[in-house]
C-alpha positions in Angstrom: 85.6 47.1 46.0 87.5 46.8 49.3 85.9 45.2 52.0 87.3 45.8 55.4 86.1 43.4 58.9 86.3 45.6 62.1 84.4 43.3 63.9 82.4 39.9 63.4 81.6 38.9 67.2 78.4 38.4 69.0 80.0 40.2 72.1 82.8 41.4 73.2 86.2 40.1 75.0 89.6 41.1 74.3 90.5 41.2 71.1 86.7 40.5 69.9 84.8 43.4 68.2 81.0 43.6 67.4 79.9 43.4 64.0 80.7 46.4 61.7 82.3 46.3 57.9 83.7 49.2 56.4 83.5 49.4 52.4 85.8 51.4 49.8 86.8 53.6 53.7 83.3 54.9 52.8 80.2 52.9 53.8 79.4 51.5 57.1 77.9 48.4 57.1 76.6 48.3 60.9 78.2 50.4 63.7 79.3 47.8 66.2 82.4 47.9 68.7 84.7 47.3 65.8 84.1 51.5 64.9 86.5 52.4 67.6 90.0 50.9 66.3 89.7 53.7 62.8 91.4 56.7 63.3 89.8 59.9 63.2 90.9 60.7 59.8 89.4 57.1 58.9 86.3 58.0 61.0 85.8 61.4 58.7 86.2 59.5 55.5 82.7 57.6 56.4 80.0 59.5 54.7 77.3 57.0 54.9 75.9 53.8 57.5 74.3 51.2 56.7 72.5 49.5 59.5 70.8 45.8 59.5 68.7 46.4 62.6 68.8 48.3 65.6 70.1 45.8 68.4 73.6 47.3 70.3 75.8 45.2 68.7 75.4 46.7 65.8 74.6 50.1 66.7 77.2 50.1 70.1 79.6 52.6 68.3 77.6 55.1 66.2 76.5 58.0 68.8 80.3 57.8 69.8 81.9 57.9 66.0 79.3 60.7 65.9 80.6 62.9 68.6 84.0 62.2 67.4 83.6 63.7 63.9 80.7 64.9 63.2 81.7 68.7 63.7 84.6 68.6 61.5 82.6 67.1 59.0 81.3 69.5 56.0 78.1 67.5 55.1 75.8 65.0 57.7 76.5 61.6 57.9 74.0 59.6 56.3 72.6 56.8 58.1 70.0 54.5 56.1 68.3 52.3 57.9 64.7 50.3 58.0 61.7 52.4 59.4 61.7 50.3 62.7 65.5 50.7 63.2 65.2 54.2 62.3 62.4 54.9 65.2 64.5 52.8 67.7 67.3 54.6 67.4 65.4 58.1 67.5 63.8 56.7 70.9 66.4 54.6 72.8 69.3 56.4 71.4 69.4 60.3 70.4 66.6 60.9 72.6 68.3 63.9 74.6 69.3 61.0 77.7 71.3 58.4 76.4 73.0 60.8 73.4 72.4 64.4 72.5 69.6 64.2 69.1 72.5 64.6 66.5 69.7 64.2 63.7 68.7 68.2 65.2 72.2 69.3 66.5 73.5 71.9 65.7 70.7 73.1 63.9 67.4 71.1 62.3 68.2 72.5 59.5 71.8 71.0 59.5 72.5 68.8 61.6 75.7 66.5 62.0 73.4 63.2 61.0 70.1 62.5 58.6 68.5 59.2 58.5 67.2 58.0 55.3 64.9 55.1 55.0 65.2 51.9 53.3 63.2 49.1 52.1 63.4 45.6 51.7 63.9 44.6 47.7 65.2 48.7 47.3 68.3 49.3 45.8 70.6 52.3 46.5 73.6 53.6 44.8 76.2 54.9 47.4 78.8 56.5 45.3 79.8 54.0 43.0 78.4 51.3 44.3 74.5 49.5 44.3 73.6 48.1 47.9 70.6 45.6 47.9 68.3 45.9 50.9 67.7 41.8 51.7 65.0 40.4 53.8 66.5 39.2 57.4 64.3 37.3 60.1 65.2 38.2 63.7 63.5 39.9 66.6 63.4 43.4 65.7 62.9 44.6 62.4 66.1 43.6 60.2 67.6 43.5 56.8 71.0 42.0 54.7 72.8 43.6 52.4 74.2 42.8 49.0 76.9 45.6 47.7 78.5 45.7 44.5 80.9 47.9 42.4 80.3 46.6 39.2 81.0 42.8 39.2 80.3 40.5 41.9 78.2 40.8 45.1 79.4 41.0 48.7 76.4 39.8 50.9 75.6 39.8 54.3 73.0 38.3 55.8 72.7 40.2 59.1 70.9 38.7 62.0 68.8 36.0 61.2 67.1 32.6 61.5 65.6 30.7 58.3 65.2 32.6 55.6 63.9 31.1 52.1 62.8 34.4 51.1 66.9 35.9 51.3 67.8 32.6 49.5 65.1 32.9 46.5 67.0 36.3 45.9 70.5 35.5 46.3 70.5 33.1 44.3 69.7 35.3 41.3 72.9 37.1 41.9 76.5 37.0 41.0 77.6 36.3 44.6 81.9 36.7 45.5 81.5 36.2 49.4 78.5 35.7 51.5 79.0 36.5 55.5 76.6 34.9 57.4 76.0 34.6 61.0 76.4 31.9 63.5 75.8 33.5 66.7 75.0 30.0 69.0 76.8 26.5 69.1 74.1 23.4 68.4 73.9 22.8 72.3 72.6 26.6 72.5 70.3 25.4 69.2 67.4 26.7 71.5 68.5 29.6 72.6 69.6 30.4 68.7 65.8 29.5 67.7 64.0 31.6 70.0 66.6 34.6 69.1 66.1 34.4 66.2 70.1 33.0 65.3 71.7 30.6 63.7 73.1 27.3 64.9 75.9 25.2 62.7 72.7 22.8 62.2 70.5 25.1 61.4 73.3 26.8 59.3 73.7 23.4 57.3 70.0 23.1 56.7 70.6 27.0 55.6 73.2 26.2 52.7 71.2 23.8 51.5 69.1 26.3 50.0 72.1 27.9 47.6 70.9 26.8 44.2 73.7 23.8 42.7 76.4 25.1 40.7 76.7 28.4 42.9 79.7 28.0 44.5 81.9 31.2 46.5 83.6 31.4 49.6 80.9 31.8 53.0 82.5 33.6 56.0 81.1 32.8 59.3 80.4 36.2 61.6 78.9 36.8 65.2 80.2 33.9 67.3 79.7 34.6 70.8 83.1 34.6 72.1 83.1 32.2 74.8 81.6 29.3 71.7 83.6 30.4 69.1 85.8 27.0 68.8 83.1 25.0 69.3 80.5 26.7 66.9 83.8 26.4 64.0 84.2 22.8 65.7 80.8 21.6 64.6 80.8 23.4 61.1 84.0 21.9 60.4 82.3 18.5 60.7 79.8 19.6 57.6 82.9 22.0 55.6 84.0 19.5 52.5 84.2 16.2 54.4 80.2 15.8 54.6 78.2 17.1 51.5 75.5 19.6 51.7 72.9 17.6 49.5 73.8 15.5 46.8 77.3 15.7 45.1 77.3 19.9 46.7 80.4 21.0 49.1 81.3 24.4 50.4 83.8 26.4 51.5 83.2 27.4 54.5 85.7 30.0 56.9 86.2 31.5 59.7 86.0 35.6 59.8 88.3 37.5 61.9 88.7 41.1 62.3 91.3 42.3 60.2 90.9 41.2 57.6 90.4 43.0 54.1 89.0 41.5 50.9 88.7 42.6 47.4 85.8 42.1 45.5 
């Protein structure tokens, strides 16, 4: 399974896309800013979205990938999302004034997008591959993701705060990256609480909760831009010199768009 980062920022800047993964150039996971640098062709080959919550970010690029394909598609784009996202998006969204209703154009009976409802604790086969709905806690309804093809789990946590429940269930899988999010440096630790985000302390308390002899690479996603150094900074300080709990170190790394993993 190929796993491909078109964006992993909390905002944008040059050179800094929002948060949007594409998987096996076939599954969305979130529709952020980092959409618009695939080419049409690349655009067309997307026949399903995944989307952790309905915040801009993560939806920015959707209604526009939409209009740029969608008519020379054959089948509708499938977008599965949580019931709250769903009605967000159906409200704020492709409501006839911000973008034309895609999920009724041209026709109801085919239109160039379906949404399909998801669950927390559902699993979904998309092609050849199971994706795990995971709990999230942020501001708006929200959900992780764990994908696999067969072997080991790629798992994103979405937007969130402290989360036992996410932890309980990932550590009952085989887990081969985990992307969490650190949207807020520790002198923003407020502002990250009341958002609903992560701080690198907070982040640290976090990890604590991977059960001991788990051990796989943890990609840090959503930096604002203008902290970036400084949230990486203070992680740093708890990556391998300081131990999470006793005798436990991780590997902890920066995510940049770009970059492509196999899985």
């Amino acid at each position: 399974m190929k796993v491909r980062v078109l964006g992993c920022s909390g905002a944008i800047a040059k050179d800094c896309r929002t948060t949007s993964f594409l998987i096996d150039g076939e599954v969305l996971v979130d529709a952020g800013t980092g959409v618009g640098d695939l080419t049409l062709d690349e655009m067309r080959g997307i026949d399903h979205v995944l989307l952790s919550h309905s915040h801009l970010d993560h939806v920015a690029a959707l209604p526009l990938m939409v209009d740029a394909i969608a008519a020379q598609r054959k089948a509708p784009l499938k977008v599965h999302a949580l019931a709250g996202t769903i009605q967000a998006l159906r409200a704020h969204i492709f409501n006839n004034v911000i973008w034309p209703d895609f999920s009724r154009i041209p026709t109801p009976e085919a239109p160039f997008i379906t949404f399909h409802e998801i669950h927390v604790g559902q699993t979904l086969q998309l092609s050849d591959k199971y994706v795990e709905v995971l709990p999230a806690v942020h501001t708006v309804p929200a959900a992780g993701f764990a994908i696999t093809a067969g072997s080991g789990c790629w798992v994103f946590t979405g937007d969130t705060e402290r989360n036992q429940a996410f932890w309980d269930r990932v550590n009952q899988l085989n887990v081969a990256m985990l992307v969490i999010e650190t949207a807020f440096s520790n002198r923003e630790k407020d502002l990250a609480r009341r958002s609903l985000h992560l701080s690198p302390t907070v982040l640290a308390n976090e990890l604590d909760c991977i059960a001991r002899g788990k051990n796989y690479p943890i990609y840090i996603t959503h930096t604002k831009p203008a902290e970036t150094e400084l949230i990486m900074a203070e992680i740093q300080r708890f990556d391998q010199t300081q131990p999470f709990g006793p005798n436990v170190t991780h590997d902890i790394r920066r995510m940049r768009a770009g970059q492509e993993f196999e899985i």
